[in-house]
BAPAKE-712251 format. One record per residue: residue number from 1; residue in one letter; x, z, y of N, C-alpha, C in turn. Coordinates in nm, 2 decimals, always signed. Example, Ala and Ser with C-alpha at 12.3 -4.5 7.8 and 13.67 -1.06 7.14 Angstrom:
BEGIN
<n 1, res a, nxx +1.32, nzz +0.78, nyy -0.57, caxx +1.23, cazz +0.78, cayy -0.45, cxx +1.32, czz +0.78, cyy -0.33>
<n 2, res s, nxx +1.28, nzz +0.71, nyy -0.22, caxx +1.37, cazz +0.71, cayy -0.11, cxx +1.29, czz +0.79, cyy +0.00>
***
This chain:
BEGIN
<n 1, res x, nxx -0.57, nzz -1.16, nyy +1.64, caxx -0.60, cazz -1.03, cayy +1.58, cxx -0.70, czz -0.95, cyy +1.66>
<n 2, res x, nxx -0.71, nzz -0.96, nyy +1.80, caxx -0.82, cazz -0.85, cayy +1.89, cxx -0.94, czz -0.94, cyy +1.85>
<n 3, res x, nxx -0.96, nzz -1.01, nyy +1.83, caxx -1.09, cazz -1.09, cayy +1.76, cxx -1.14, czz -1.01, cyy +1.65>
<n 4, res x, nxx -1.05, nzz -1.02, nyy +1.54, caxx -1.07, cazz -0.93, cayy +1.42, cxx -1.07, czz -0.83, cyy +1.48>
<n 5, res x, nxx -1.00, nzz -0.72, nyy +1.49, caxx -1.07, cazz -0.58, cayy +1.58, cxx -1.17, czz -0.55, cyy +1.61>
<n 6, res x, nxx -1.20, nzz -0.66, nyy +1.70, caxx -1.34, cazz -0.61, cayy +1.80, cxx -1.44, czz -0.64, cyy +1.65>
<n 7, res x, nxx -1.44, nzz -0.71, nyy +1.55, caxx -1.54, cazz -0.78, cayy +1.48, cxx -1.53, czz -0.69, cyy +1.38>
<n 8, res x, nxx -1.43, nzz -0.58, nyy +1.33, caxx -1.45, cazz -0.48, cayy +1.25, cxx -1.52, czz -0.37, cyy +1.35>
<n 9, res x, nxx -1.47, nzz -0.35, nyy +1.48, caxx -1.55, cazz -0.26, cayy +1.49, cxx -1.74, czz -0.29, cyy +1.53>
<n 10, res x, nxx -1.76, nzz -0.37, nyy +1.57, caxx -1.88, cazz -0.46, cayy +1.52, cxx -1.95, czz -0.39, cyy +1.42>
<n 11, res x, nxx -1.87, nzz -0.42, nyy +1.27, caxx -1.95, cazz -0.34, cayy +1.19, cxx -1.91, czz -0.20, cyy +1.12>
<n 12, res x, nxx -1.88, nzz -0.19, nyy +1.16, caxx -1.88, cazz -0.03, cayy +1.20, cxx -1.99, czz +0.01, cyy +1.27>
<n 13, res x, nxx -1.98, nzz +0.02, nyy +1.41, caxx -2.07, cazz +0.05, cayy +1.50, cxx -2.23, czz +0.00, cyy +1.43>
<n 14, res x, nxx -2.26, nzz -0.13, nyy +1.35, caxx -2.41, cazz -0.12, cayy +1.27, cxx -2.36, czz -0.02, cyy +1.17>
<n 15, res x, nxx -2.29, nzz +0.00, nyy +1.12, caxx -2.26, cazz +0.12, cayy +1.00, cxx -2.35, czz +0.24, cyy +1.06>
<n 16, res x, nxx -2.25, nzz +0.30, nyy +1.16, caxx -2.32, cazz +0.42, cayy +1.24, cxx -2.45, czz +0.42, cyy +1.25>
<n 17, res x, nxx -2.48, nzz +0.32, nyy +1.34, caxx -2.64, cazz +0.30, cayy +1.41, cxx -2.76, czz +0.29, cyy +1.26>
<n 18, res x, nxx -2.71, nzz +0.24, nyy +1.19, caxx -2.81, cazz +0.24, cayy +1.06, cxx -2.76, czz +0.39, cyy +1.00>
<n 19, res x, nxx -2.64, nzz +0.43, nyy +0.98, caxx -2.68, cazz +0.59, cayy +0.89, cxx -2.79, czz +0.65, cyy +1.01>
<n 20, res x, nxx -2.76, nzz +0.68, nyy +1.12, caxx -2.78, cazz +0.75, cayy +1.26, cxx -3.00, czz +0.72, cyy +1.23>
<n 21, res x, nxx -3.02, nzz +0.61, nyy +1.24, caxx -3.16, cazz +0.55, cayy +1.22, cxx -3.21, czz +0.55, cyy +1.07>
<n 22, res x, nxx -3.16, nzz +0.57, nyy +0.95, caxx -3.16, cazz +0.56, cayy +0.86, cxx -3.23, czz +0.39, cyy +0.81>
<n 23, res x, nxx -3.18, nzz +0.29, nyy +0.88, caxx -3.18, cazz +0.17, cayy +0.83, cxx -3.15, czz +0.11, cyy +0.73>
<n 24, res x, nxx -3.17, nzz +0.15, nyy +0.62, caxx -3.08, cazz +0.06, cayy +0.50, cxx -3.12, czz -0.12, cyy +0.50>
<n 25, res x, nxx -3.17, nzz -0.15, nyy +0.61, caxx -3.14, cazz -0.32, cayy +0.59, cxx -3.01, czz -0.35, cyy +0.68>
<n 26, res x, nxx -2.98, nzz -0.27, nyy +0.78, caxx -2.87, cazz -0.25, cayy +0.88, cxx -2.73, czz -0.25, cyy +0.77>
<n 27, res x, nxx -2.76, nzz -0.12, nyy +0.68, caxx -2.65, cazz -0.10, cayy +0.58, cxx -2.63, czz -0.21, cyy +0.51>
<n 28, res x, nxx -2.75, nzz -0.27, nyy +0.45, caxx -2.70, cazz -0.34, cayy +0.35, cxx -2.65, czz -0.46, cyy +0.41>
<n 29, res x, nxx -2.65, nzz -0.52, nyy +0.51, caxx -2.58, cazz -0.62, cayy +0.61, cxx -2.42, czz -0.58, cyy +0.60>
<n 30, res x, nxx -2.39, nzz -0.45, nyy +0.62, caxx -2.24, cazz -0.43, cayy +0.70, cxx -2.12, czz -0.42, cyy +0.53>
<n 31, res x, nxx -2.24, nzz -0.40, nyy +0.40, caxx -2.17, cazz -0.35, cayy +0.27, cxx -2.17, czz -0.45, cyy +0.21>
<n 32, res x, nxx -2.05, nzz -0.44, nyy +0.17, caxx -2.07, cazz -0.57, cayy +0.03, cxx -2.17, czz -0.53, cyy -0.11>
<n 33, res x, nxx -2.23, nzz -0.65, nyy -0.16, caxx -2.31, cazz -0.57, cayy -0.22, cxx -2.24, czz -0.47, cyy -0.37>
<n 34, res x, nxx -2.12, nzz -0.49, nyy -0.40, caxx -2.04, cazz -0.45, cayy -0.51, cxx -2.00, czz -0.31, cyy -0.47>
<n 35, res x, nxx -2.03, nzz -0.27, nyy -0.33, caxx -1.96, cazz -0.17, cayy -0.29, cxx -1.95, czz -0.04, cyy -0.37>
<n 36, res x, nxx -1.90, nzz +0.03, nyy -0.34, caxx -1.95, cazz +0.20, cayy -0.38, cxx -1.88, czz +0.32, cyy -0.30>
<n 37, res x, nxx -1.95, nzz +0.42, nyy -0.33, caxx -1.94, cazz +0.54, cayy -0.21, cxx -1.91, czz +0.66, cyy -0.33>
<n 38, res x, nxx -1.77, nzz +0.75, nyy -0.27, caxx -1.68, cazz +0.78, cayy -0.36, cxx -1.64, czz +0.95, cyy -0.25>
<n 39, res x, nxx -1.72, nzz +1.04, nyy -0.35, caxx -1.65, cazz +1.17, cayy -0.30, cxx -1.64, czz +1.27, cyy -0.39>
<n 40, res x, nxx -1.55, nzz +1.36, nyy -0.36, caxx -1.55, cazz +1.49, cayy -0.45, cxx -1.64, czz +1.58, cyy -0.43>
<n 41, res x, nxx -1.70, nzz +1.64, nyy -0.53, caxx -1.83, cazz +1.73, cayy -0.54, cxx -1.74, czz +1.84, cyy -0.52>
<n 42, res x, nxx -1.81, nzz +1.97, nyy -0.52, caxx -1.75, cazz +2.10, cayy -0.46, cxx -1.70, czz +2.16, cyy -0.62>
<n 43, res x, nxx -1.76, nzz +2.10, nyy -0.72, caxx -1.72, cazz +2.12, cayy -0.85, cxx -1.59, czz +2.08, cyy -0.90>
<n 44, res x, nxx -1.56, nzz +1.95, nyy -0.80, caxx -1.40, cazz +1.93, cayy -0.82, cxx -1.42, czz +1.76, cyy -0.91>
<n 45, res x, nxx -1.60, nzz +1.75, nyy -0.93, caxx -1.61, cazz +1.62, cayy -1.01, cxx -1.60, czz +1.52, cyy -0.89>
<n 46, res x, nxx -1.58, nzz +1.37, nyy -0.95, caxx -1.60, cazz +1.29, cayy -0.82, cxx -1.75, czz +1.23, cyy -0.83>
<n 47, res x, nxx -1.83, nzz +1.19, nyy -0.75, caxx -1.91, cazz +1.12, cayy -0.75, cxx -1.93, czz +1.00, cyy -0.69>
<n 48, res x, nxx -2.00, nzz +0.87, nyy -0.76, caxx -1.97, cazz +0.76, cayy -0.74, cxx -2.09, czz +0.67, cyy -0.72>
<n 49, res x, nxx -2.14, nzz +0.62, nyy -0.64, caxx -2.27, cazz +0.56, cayy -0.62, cxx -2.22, czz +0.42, cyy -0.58>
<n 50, res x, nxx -2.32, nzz +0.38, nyy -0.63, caxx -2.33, cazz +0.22, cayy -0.61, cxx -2.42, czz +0.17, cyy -0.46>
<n 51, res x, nxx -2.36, nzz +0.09, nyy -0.42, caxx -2.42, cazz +0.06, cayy -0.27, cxx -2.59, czz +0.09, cyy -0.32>
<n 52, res x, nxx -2.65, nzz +0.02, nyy -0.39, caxx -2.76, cazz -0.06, cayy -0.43, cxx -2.86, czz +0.13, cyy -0.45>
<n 53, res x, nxx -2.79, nzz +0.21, nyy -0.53, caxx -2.81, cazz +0.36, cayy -0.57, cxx -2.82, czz +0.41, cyy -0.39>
<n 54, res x, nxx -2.70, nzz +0.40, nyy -0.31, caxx -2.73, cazz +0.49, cayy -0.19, cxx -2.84, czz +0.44, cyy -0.11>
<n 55, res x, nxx -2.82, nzz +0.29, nyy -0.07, caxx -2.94, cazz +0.26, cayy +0.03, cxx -3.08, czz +0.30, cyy -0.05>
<n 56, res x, nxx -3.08, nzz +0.31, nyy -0.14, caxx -3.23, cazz +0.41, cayy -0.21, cxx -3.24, czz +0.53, cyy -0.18>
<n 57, res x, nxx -3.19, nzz +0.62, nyy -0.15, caxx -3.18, cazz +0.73, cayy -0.11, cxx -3.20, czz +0.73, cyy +0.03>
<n 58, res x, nxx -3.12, nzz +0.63, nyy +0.10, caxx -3.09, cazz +0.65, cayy +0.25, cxx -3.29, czz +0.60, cyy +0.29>
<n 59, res x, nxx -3.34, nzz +0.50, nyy +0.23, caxx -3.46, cazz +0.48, cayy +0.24, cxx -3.56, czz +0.58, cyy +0.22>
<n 60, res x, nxx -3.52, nzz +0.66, nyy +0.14, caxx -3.62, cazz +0.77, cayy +0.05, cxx -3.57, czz +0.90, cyy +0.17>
<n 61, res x, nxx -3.51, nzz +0.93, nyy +0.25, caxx -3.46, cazz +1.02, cayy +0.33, cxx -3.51, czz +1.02, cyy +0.47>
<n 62, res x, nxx -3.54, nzz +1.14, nyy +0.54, caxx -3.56, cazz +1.10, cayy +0.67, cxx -3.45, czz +1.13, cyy +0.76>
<n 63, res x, nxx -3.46, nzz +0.99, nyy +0.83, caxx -3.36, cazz +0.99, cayy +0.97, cxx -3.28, czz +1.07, cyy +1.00>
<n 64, res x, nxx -3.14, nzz +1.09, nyy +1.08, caxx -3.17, cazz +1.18, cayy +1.17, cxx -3.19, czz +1.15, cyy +1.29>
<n 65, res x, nxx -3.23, nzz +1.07, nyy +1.33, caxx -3.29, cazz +0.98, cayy +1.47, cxx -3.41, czz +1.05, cyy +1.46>
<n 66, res x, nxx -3.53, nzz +1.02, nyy +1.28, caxx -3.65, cazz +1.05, cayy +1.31, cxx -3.69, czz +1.27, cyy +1.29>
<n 67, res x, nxx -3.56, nzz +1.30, nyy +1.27, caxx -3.57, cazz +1.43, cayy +1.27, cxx -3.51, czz +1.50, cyy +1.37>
<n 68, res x, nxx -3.48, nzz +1.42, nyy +1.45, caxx -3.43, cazz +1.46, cayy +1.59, cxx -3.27, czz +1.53, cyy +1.58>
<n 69, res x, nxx -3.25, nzz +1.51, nyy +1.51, caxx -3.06, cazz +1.59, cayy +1.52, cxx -3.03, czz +1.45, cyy +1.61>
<n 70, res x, nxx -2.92, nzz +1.53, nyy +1.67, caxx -2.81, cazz +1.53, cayy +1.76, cxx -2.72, czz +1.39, cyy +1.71>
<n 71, res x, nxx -2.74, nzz +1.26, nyy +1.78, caxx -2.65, cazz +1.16, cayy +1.71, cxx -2.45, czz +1.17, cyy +1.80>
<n 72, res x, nxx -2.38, nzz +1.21, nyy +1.71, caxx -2.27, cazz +1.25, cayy +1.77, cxx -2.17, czz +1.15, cyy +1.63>
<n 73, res x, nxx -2.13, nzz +1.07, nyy +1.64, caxx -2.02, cazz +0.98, cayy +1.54, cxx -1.95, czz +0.95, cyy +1.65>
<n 74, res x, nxx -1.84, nzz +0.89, nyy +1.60, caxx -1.70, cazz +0.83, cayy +1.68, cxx -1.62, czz +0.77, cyy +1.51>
<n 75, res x, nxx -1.56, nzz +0.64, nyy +1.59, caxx -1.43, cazz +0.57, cayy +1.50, cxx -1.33, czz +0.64, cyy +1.58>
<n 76, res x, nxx -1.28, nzz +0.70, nyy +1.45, caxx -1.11, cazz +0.74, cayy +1.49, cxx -1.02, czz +0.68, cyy +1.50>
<n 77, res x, nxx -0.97, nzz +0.56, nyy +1.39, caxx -0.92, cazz +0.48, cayy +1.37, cxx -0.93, czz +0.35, cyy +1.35>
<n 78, res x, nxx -0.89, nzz +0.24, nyy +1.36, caxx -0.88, cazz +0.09, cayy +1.29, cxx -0.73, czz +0.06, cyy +1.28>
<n 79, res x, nxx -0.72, nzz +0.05, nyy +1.14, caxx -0.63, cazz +0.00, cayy +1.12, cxx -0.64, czz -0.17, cyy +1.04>
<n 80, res x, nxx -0.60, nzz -0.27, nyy +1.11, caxx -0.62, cazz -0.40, cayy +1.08, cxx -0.50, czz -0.42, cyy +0.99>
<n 81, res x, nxx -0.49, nzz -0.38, nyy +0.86, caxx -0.41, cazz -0.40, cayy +0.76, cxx -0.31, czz -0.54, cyy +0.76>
<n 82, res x, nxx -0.44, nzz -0.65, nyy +0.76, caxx -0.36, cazz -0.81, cayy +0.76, cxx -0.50, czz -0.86, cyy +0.83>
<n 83, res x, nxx -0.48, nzz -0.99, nyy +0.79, caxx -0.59, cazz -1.09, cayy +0.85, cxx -0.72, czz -1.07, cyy +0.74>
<n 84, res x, nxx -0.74, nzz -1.00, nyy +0.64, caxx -0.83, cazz -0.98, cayy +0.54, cxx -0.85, czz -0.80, cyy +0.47>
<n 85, res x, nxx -0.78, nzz -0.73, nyy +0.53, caxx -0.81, cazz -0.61, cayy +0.52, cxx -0.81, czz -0.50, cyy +0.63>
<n 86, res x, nxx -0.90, nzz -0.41, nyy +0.64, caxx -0.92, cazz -0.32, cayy +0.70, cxx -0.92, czz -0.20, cyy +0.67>
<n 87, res x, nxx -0.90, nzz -0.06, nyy +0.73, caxx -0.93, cazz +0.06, cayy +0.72, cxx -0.94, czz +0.13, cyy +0.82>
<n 88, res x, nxx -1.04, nzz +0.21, nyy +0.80, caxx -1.16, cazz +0.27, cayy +0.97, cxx -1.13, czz +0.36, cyy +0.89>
<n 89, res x, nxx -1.19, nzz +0.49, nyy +0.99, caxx -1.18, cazz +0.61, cayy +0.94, cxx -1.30, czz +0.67, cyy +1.11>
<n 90, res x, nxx -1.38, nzz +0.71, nyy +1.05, caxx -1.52, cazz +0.76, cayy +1.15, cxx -1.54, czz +0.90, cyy +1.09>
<n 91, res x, nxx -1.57, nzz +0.98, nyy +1.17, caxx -1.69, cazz +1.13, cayy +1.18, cxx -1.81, czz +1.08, cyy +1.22>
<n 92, res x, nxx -1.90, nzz +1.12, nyy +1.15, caxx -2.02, cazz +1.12, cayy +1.16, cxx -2.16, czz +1.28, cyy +1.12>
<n 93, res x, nxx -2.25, nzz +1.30, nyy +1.19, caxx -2.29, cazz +1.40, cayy +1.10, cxx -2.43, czz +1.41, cyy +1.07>
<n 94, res x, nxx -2.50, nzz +1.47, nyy +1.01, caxx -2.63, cazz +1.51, cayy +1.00, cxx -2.64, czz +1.69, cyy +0.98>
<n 95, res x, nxx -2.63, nzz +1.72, nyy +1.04, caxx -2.60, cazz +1.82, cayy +1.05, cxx -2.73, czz +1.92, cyy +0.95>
<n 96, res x, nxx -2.69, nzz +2.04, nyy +0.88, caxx -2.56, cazz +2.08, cayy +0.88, cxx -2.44, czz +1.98, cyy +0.87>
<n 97, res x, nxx -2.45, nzz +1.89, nyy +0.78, caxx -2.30, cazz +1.87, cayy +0.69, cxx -2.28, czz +1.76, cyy +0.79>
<n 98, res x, nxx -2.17, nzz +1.77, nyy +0.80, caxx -2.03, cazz +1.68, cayy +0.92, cxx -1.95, czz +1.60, cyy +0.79>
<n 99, res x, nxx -1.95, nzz +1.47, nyy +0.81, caxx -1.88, cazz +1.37, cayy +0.72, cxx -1.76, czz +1.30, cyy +0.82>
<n 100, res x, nxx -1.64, nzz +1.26, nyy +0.70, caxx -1.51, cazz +1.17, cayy +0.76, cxx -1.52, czz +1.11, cyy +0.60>
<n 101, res x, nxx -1.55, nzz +0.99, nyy +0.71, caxx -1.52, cazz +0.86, cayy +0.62, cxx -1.43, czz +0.76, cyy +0.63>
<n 102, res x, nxx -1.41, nzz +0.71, nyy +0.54, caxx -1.25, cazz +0.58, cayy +0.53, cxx -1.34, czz +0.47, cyy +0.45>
<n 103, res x, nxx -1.36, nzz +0.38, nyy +0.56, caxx -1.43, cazz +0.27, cayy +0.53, cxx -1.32, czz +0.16, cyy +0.49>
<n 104, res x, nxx -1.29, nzz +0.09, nyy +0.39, caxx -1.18, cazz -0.04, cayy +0.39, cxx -1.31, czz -0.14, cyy +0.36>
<n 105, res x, nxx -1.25, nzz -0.29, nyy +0.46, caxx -1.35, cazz -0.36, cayy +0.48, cxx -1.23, czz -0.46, cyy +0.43>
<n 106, res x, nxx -1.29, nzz -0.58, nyy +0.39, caxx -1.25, cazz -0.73, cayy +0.37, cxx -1.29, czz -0.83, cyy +0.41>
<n 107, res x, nxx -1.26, nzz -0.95, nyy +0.50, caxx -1.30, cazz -1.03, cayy +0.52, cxx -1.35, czz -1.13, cyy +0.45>
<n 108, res x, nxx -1.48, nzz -1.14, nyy +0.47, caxx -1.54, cazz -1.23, cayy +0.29, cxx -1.58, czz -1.36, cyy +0.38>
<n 109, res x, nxx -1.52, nzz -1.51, nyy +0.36, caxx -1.63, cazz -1.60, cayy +0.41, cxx -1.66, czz -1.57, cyy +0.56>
<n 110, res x, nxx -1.49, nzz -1.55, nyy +0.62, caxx -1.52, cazz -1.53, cayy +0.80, cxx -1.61, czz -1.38, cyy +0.84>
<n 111, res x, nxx -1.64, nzz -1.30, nyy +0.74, caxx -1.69, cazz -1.25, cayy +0.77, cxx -1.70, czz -1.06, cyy +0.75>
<n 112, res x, nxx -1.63, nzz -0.98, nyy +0.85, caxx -1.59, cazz -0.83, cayy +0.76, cxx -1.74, czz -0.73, cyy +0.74>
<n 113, res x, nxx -1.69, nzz -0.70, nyy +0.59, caxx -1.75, cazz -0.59, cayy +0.56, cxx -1.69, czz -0.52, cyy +0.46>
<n 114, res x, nxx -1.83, nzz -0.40, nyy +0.43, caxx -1.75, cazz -0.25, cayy +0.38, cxx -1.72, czz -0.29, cyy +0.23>
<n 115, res x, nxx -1.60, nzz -0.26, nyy +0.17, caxx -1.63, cazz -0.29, cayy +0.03, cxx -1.64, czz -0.17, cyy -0.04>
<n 116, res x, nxx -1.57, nzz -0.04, nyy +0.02, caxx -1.55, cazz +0.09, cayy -0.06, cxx -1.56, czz +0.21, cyy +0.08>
<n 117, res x, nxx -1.62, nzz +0.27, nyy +0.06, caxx -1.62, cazz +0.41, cayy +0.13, cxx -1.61, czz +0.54, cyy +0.04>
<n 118, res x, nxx -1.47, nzz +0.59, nyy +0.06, caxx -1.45, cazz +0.73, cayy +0.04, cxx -1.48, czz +0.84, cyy +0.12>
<n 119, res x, nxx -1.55, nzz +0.93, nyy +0.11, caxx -1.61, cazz +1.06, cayy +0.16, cxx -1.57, czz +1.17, cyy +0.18>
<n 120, res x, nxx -1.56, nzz +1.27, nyy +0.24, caxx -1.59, cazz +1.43, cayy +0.24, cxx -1.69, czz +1.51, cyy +0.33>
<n 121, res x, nxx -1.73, nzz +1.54, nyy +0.29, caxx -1.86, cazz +1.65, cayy +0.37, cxx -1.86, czz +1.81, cyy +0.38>
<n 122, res x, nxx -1.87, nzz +1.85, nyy +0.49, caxx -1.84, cazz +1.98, cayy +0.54, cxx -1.94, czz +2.00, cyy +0.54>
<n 123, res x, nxx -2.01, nzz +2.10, nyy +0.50, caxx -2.13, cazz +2.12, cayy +0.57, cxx -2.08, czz +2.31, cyy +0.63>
<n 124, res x, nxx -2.16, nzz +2.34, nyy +0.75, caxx -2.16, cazz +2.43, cayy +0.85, cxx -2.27, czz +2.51, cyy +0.81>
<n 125, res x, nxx -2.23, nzz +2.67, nyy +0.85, caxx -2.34, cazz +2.74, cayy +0.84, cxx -2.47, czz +2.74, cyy +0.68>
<n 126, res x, nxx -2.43, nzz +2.67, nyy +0.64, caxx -2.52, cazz +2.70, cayy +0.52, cxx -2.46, czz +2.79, cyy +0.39>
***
């Protein structure tokens, strides 16, 4: 199992380093491509993007590497469910807004990645 560990947090750690650099080839490595990204709007609606919809944005956006904020993430958690499931739970920010995310990963073909990310976003001072 510390094999799986270290190999979830592996991708994780490209997770970060690609939002952080705004890499979506980084992303689309660590995501399954079925994935989707799942938060509640401040309206109380949820919103639901398809991996394929965010790495378009994340490409269309600049950095915060190339806009100079402050790279500050940390994994809180790994929790190694079984030998095929995962759940992380990381801070991350671009500041203003400060994100906690719950990444659950699956082992596909020897190999973990994200299948679903659920969201919240704080944003500060605005």
């Amino acid at each position: 199992m510390n094999a799986d560990i270290k190999a979830v947090e592996a991708t994780v750690r490209t997770y970060l380093d690609g939002l952080y650099e705004g890499n979506a080839e980084k992303l689309a490595h660590v995501f399954h491509p079925t994935s989707a990204l799942t938060t509640a709007r401040e309206d109380g609606t949820i919103q639901i993007l398809l991996c394929d919809q965010w790495l378009e944005l994340v490409r269309n956006r600049p950095s915060p590497q190339a806009s100079g904020l402050q790279r500050d993430d940390h994994i809180l958690t790994i929790d190694l469910v079984g030998p095929t499931l995962a759940l992380v739970k990381v801070k991350c920010q671009m500041p203003p807004r400060y994100f906690t995310d719950l990444l659950s990963l699956l082992k596909i073909e020897s190999r973990w990645q994200i299948v679903q990310k659920v969201f919240m976003t704080e944003t500060v001072g605005a």
